[in-house]
Structures are given as C-alpha cells and as structure tokens.
N, CA, C and O atoms as CSV, one atom per row, in Angstrom:
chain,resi,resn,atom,element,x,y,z
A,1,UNK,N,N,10.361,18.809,-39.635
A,1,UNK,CA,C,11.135,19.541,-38.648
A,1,UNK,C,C,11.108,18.768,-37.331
A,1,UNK,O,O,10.207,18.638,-36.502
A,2,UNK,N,N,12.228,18.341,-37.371
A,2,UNK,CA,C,12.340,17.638,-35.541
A,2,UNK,C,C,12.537,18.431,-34.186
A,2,UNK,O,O,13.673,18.825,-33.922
A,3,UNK,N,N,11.483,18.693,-33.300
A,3,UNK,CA,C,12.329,19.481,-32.273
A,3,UNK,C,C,12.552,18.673,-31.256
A,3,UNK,O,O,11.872,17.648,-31.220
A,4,UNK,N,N,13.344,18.864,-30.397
A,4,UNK,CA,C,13.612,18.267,-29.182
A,4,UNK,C,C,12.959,18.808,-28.094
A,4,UNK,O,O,12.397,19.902,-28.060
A,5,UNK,N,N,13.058,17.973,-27.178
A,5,UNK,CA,C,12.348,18.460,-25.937
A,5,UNK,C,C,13.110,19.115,-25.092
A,5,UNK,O,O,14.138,18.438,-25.074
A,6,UNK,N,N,13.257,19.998,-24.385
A,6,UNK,CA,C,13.658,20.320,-23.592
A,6,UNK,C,C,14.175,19.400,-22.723
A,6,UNK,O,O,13.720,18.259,-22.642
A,7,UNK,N,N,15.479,19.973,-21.785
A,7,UNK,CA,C,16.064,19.119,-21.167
A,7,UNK,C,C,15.754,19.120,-19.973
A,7,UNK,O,O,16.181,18.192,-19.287
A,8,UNK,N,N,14.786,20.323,-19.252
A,8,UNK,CA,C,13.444,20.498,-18.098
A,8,UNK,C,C,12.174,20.145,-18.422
A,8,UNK,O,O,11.279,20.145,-17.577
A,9,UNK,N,N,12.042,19.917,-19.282
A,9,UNK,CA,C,11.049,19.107,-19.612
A,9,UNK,C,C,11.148,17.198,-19.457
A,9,UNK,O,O,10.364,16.369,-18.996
A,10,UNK,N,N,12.203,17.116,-19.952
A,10,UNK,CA,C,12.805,15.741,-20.031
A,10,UNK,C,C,12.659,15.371,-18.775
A,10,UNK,O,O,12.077,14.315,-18.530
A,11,UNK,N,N,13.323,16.437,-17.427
A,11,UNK,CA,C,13.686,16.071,-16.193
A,11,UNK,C,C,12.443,15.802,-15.842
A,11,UNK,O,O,12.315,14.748,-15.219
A,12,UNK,N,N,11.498,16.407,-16.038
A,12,UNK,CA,C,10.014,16.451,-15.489
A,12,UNK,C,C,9.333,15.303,-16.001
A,12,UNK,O,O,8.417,14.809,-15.344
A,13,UNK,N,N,9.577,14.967,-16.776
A,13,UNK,CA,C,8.930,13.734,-17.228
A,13,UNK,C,C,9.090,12.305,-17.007
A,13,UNK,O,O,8.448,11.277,-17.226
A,14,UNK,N,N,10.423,12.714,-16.383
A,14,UNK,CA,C,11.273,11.092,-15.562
A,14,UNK,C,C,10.434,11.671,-14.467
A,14,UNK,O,O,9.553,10.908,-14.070
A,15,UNK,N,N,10.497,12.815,-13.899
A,15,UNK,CA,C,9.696,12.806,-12.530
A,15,UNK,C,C,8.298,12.173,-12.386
A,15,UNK,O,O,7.849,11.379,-11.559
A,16,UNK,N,N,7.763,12.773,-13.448
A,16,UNK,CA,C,6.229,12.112,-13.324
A,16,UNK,C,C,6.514,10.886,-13.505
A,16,UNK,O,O,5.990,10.438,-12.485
A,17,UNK,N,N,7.147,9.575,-14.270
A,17,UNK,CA,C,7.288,8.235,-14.373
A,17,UNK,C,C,7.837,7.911,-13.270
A,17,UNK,O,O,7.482,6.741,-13.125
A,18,UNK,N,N,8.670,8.272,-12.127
A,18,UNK,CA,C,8.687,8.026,-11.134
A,18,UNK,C,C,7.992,7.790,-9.915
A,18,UNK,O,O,8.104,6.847,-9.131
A,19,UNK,N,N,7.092,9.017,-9.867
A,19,UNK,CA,C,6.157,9.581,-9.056
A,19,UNK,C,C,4.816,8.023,-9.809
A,19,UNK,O,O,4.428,7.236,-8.946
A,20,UNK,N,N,4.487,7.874,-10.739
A,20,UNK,CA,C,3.735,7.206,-11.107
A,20,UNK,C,C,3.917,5.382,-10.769
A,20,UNK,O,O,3.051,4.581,-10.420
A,21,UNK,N,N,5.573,5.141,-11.072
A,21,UNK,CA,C,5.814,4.252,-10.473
A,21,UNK,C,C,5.978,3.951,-9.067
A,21,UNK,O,O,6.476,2.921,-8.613
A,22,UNK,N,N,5.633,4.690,-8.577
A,22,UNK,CA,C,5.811,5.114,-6.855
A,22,UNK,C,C,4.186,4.576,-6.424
A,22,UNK,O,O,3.968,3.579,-5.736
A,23,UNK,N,N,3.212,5.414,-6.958
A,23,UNK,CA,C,1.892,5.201,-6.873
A,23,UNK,C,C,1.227,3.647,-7.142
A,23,UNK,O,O,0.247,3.126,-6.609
A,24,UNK,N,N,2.213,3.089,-8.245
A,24,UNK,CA,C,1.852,1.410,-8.094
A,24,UNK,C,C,2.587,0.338,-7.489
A,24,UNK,O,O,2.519,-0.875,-7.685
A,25,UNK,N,N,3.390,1.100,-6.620
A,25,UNK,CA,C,4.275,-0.121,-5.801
A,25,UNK,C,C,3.200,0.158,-4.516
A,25,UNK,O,O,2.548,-0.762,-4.022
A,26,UNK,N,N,3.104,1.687,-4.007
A,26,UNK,CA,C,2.183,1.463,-3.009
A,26,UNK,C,C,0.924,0.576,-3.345
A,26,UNK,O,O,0.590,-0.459,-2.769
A,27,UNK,N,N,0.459,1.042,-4.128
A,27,UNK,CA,C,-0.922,0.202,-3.966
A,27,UNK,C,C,-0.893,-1.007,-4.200
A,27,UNK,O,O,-1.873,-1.682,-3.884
A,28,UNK,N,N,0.083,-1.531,-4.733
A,28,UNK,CA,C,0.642,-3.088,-4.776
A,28,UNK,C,C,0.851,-3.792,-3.058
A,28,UNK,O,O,0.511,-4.819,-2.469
A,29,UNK,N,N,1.614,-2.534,-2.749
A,29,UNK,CA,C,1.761,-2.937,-0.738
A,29,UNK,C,C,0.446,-2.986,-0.324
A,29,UNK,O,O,-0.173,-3.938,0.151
A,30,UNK,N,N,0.028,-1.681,-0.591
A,30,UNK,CA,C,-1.589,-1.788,0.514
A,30,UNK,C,C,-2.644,-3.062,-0.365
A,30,UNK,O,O,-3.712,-3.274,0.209
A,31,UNK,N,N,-2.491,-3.573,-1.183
A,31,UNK,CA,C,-3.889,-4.278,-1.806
A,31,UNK,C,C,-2.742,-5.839,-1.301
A,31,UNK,O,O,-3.477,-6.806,-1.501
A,32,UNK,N,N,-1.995,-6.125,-1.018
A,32,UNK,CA,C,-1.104,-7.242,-0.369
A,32,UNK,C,C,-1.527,-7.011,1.361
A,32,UNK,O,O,-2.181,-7.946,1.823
A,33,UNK,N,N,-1.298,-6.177,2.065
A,33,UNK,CA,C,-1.695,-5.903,3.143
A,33,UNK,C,C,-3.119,-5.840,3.659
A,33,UNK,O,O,-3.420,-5.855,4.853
A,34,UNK,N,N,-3.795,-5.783,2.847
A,34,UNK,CA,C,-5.667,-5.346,2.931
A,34,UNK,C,C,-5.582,-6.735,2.842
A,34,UNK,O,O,-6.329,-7.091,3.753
A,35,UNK,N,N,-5.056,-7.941,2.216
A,35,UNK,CA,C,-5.386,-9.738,2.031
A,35,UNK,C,C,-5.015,-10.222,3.032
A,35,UNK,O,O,-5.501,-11.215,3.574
A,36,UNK,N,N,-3.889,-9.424,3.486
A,36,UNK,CA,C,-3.485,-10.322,5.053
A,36,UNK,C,C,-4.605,-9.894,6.191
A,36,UNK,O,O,-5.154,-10.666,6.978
A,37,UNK,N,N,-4.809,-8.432,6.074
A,37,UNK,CA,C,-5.715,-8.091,7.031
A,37,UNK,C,C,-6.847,-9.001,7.155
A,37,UNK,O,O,-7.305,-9.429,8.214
A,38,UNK,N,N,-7.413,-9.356,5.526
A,38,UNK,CA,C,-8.755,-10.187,5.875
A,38,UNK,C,C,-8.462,-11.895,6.453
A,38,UNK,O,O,-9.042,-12.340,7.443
A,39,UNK,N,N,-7.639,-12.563,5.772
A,39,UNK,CA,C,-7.170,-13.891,6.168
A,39,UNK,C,C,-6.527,-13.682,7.966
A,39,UNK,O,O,-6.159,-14.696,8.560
A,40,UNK,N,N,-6.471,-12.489,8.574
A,40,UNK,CA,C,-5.969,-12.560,9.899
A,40,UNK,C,C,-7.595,-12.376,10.433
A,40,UNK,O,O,-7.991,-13.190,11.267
A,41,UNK,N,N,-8.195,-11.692,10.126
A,41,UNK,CA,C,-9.672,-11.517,10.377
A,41,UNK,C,C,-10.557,-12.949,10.570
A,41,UNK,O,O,-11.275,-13.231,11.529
A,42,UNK,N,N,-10.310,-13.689,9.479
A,42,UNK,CA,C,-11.387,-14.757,9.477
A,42,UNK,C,C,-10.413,-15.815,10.140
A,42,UNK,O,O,-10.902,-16.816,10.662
A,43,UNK,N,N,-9.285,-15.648,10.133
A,43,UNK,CA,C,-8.498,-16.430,11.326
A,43,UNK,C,C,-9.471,-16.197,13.104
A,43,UNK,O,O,-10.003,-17.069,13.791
A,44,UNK,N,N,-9.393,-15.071,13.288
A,44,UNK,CA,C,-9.995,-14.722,14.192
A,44,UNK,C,C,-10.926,-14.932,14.916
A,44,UNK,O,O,-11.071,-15.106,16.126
A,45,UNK,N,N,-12.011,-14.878,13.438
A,45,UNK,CA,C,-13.030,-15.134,13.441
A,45,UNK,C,C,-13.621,-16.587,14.107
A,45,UNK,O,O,-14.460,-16.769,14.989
A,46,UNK,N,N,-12.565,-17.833,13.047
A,46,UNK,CA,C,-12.866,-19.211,13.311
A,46,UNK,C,C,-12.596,-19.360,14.816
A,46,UNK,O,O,-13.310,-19.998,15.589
A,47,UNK,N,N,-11.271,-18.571,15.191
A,47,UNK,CA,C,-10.887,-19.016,16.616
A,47,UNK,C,C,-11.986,-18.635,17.382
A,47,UNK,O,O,-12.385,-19.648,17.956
A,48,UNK,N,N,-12.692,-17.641,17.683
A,48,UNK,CA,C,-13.855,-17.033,18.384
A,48,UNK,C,C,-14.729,-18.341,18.215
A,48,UNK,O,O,-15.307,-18.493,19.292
A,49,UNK,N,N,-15.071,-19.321,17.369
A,49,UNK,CA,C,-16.141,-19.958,17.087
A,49,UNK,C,C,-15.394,-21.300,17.871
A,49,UNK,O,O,-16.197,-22.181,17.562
A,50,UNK,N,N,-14.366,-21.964,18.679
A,50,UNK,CA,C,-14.021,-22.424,19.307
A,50,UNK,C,C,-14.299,-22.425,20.634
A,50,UNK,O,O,-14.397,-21.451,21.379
A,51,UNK,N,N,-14.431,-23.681,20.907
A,51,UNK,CA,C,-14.629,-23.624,22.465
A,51,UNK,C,C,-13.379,-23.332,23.174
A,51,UNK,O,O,-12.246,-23.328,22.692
A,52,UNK,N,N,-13.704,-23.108,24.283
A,52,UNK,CA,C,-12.463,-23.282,25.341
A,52,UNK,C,C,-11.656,-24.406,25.714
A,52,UNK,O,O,-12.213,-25.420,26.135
A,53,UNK,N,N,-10.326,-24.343,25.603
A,53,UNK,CA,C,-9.398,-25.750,25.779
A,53,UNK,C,C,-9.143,-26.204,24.623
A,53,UNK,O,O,-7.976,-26.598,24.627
A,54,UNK,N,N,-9.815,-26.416,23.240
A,54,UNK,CA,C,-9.447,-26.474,22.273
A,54,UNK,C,C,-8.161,-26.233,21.972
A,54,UNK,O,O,-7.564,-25.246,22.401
A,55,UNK,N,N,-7.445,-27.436,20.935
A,55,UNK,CA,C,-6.057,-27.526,20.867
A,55,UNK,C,C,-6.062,-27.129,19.601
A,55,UNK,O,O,-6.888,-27.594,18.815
A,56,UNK,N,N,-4.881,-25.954,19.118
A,56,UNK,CA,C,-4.903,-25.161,18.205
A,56,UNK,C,C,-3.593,-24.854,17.937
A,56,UNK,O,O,-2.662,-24.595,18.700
A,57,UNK,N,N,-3.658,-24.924,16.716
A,57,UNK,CA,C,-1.951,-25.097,16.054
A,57,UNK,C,C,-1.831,-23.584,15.596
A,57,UNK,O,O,-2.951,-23.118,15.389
A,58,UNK,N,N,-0.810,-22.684,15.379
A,58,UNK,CA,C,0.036,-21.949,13.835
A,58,UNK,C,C,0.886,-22.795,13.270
A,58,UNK,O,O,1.442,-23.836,13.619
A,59,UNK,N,N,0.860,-21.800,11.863
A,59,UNK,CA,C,2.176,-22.281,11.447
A,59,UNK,C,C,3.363,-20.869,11.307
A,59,UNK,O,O,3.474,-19.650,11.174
A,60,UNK,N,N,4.052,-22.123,11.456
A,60,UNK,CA,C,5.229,-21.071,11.556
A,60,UNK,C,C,6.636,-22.209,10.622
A,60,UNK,O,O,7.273,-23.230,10.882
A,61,UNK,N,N,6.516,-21.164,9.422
A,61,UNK,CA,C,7.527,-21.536,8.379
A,61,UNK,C,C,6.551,-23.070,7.991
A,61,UNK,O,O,5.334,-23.147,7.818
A,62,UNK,N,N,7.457,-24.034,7.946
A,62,UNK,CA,C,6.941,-25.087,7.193
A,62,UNK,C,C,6.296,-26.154,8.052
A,62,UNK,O,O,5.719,-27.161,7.643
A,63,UNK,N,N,6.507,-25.729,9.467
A,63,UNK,CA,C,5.958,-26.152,10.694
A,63,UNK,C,C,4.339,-25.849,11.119
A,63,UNK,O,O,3.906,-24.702,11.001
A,64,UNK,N,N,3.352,-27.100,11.689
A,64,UNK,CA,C,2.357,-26.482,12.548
A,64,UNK,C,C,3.102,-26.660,13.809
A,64,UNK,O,O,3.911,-27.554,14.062
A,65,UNK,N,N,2.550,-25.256,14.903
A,65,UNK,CA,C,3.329,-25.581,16.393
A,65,UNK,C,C,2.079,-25.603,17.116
A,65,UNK,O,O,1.064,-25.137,16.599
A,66,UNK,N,N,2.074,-26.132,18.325
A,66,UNK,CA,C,0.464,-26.456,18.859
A,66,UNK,C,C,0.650,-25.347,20.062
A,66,UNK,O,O,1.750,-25.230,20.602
A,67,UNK,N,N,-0.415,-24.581,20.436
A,67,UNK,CA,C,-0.470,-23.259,20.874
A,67,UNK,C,C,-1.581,-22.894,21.870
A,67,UNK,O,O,-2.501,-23.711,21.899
A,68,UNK,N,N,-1.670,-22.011,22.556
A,68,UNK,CA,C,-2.716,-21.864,23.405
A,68,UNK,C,C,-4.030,-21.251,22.541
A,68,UNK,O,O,-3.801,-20.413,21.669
A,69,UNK,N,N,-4.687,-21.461,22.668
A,69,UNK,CA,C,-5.773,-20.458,21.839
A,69,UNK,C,C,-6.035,-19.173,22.243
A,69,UNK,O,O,-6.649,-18.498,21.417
A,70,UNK,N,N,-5.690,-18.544,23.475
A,70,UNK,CA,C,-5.858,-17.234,23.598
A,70,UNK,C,C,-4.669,-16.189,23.366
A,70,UNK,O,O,-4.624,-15.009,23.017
A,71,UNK,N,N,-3.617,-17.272,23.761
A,71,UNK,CA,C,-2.391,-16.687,23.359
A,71,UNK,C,C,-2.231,-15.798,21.795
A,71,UNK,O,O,-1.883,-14.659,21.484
A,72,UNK,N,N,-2.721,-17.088,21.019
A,72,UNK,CA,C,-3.378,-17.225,19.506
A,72,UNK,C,C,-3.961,-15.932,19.185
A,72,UNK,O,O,-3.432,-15.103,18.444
A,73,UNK,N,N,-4.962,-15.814,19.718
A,73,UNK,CA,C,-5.747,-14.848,19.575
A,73,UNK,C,C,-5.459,-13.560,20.071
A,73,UNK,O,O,-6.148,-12.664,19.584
A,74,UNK,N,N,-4.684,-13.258,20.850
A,74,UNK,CA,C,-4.069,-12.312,21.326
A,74,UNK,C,C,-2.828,-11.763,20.317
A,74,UNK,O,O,-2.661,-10.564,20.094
A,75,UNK,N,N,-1.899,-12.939,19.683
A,75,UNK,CA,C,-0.833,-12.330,18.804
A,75,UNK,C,C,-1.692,-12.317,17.463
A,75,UNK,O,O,-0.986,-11.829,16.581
A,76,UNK,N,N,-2.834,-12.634,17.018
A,76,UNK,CA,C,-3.138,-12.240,15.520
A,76,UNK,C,C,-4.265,-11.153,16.164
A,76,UNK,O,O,-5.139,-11.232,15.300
A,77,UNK,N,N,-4.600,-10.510,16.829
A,77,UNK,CA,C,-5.298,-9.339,17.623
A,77,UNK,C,C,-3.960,-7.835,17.297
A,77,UNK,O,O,-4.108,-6.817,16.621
A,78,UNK,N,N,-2.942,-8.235,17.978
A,78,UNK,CA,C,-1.984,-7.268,17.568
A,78,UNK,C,C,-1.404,-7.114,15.887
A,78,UNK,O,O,-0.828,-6.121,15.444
A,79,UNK,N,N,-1.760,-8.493,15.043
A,79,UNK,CA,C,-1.250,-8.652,14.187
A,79,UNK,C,C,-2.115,-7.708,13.121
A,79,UNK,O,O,-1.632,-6.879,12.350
A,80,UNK,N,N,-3.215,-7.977,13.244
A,80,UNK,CA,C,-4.487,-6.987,12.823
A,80,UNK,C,C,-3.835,-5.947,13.068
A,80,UNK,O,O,-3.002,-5.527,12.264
A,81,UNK,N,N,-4.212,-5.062,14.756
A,81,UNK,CA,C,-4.179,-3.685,14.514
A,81,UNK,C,C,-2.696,-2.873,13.955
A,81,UNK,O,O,-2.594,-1.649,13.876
A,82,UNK,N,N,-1.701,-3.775,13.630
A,82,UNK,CA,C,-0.383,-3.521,13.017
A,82,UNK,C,C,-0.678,-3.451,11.493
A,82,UNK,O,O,-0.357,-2.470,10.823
A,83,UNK,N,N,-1.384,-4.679,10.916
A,83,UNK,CA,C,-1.808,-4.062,9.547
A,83,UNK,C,C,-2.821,-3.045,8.977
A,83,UNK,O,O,-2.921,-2.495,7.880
A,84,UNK,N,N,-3.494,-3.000,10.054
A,84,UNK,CA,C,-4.328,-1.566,10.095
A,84,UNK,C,C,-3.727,-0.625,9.954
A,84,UNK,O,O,-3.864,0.091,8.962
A,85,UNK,N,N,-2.839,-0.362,10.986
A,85,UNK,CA,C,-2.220,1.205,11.056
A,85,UNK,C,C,-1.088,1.347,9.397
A,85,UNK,O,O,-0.774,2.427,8.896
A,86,UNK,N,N,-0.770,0.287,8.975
A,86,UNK,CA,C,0.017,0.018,7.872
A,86,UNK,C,C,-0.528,0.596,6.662
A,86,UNK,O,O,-0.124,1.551,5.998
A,87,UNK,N,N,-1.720,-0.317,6.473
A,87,UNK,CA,C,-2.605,-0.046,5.408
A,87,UNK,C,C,-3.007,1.493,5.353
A,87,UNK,O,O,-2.878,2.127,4.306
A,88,UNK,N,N,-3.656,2.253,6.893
A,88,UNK,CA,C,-4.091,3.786,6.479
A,88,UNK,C,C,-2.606,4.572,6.677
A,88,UNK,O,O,-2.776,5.771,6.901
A,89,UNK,N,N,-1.281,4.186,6.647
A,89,UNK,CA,C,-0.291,4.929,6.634
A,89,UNK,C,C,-0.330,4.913,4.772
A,89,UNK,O,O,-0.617,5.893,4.084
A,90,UNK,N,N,-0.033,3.800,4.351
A,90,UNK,CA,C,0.347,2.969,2.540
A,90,UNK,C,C,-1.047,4.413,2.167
A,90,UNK,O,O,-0.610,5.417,1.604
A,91,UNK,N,N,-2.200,4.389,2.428
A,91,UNK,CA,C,-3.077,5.001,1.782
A,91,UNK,C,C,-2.840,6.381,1.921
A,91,UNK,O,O,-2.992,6.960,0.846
A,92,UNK,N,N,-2.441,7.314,3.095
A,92,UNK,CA,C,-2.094,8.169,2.665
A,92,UNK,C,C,-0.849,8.679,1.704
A,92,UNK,O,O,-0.925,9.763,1.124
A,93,UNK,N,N,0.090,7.976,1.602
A,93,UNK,CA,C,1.165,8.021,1.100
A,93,UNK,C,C,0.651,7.782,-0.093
A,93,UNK,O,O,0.871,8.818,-0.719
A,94,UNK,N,N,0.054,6.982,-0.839
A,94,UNK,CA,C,-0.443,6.781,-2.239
A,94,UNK,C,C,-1.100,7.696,-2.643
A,94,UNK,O,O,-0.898,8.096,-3.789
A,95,UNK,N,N,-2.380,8.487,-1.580
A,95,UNK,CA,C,-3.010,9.522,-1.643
A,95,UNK,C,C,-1.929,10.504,-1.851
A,95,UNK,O,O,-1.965,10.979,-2.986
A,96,UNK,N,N,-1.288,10.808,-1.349
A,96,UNK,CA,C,-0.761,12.346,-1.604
A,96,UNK,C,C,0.579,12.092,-3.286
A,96,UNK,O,O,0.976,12.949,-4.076
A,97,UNK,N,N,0.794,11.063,-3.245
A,97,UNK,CA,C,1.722,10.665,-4.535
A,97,UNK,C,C,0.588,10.389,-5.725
A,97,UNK,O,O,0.769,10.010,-6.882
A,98,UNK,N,N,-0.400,10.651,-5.161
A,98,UNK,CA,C,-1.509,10.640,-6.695
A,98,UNK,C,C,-1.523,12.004,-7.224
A,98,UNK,O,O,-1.414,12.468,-8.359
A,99,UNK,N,N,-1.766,12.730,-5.537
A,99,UNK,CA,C,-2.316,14.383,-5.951
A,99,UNK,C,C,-1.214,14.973,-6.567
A,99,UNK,O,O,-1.413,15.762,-7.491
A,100,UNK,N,N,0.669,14.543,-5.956
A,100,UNK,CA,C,1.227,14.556,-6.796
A,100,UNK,C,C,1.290,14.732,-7.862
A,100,UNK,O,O,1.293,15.841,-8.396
A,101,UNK,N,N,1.357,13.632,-8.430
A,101,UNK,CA,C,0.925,13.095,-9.912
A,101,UNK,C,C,0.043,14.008,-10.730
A,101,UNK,O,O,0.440,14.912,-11.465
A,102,UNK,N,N,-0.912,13.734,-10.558
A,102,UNK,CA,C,-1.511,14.551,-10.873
A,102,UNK,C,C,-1.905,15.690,-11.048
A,102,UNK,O,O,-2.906,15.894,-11.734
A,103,UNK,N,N,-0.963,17.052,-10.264
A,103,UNK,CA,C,-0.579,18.469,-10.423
A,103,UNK,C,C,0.804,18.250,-11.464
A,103,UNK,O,O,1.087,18.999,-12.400
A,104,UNK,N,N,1.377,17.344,-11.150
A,104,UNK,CA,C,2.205,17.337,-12.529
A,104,UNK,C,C,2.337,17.179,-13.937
A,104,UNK,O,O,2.969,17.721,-14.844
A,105,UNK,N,N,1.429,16.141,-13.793
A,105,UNK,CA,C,0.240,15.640,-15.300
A,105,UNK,C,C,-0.047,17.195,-15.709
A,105,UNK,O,O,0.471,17.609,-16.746
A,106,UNK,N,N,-0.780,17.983,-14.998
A,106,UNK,CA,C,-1.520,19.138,-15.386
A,106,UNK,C,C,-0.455,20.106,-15.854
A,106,UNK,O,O,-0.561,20.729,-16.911
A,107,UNK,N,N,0.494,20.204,-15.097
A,107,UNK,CA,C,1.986,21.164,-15.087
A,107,UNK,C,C,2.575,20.833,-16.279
A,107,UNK,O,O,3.251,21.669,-16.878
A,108,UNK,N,N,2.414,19.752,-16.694
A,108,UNK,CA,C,3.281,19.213,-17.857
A,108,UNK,C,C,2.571,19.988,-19.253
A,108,UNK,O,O,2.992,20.930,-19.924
A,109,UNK,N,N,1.127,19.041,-19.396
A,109,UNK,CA,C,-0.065,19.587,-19.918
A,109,UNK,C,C,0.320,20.887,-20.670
A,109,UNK,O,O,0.696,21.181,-21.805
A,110,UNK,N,N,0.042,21.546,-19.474
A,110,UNK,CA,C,0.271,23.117,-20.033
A,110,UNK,C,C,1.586,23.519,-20.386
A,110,UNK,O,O,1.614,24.336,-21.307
A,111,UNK,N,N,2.676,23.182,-19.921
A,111,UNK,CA,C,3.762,23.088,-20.819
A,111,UNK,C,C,3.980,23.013,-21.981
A,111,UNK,O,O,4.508,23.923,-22.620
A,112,UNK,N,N,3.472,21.489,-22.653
A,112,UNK,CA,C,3.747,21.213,-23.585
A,112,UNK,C,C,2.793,21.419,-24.553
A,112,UNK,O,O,2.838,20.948,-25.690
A,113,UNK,N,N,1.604,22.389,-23.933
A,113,UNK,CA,C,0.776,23.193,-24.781
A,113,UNK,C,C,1.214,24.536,-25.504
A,113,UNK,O,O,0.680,25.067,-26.478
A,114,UNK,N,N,2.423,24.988,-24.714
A,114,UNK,CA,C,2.820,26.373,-24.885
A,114,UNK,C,C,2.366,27.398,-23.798
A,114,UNK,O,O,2.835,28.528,-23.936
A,115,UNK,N,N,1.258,27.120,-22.395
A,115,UNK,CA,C,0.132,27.349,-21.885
A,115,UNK,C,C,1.274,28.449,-20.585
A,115,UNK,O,O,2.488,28.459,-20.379
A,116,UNK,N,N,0.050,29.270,-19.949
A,116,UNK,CA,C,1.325,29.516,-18.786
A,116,UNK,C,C,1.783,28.566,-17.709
A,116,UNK,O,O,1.272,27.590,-17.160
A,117,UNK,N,N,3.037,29.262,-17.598
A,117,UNK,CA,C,3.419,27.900,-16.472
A,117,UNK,C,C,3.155,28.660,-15.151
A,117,UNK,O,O,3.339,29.864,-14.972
A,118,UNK,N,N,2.609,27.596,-14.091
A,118,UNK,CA,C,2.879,27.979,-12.399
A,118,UNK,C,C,3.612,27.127,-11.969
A,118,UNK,O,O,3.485,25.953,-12.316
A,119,UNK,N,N,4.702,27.603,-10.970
A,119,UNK,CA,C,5.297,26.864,-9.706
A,119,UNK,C,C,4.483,26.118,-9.174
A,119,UNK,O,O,3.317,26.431,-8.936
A,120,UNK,N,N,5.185,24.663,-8.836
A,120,UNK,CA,C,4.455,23.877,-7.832
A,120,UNK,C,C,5.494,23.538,-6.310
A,120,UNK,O,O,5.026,22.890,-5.374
C-alpha cells in the first residue's frame, strides 16, 4: 500500500530543508569571518611588536602599498571591531534558525507519528 504524503506536510518539509540550509550558509559566513578576525588579530599583533618609524606595507589587490604604521593599525583596529560585531550578529541569526529548526524537526516528528499537533 503506497500512501502519499500530504501536501502540508510536503510544504513543511521543504521548510525544514530550507531552514537547515540556511543554518549552514550561516555558519559557513561566521567560521570564514572568525579566520579573518584571527589573521587581522595577529596582524595586529606583529605590528604592536614594531618599533616606531618602521616602514610597513598592505596589500591591496595584487599590490604591496607602503603605509604609515599607525595609520595601519588604526584601519585593521576598525577592521576587527567590524568583524566582531558581524560574527555575534551571523551567531545570533544561526542561533535562532537552529531553535527554528529544531521546533520543526519536533513538529514534524509528531506529525508523522500520528502524535498531537501544536501551532508554532
């Protein structure tokens, strides 16, 4: 005996594969963003371990450009606290598309147990 699924059920189930694919693009952003954070960090870091007057390059595109060092340190200072605020924005957003997820997982669950259903 073949039954079919429901066609609210169906809908719900693209939802959760959505919602799920949602949850690994963020954390794909924030675990890309958490690498820049640290490589801007130990950027930082080295520059701090410089003396003063020291001649100090970026790069920019396929270019090194030769630069002030505090200047330096001043635009990867903002560059940091920009991926900061990025990263705990990406984390709540992943956070709440988990809890998501996961009341739907459960919603489904009992669905397709026969179980009672609640509104979410």
């Amino acid at each position: 005996m073949s039954e079919e699924i429901p066609q609210q059920l169906q809908h719900q189930l693209m939802r959760l594969q959505q919602i799920d694919q949602q949850v690994r693009v963020l954390t794909t952003q924030r675990t890309q963003l958490e690498l820049q954070l640290r490589e801007t960090e130990n950027a930082l870091k080295e520059l701090e371990s410089f003396e003063e007057g020291v001649i100090v390059y970026k790069s920019v595109g396929m270019l090194l450009i030769k630069t002030d060092r505090n200047k330096l340190t001043e635009e990867l200072t903002d560059k940091k606290e920009t991926l900061d605020m990025r990263i705990k924005t990406l984390q709540r957003q992943e956070e709440r598309s988990k809890k998501q997820r996961d009341e739907m997982r459960e919603k489904l669950a009992r669905q397709i147990q026969g179980g009672p259903e609640t509104t979410a």
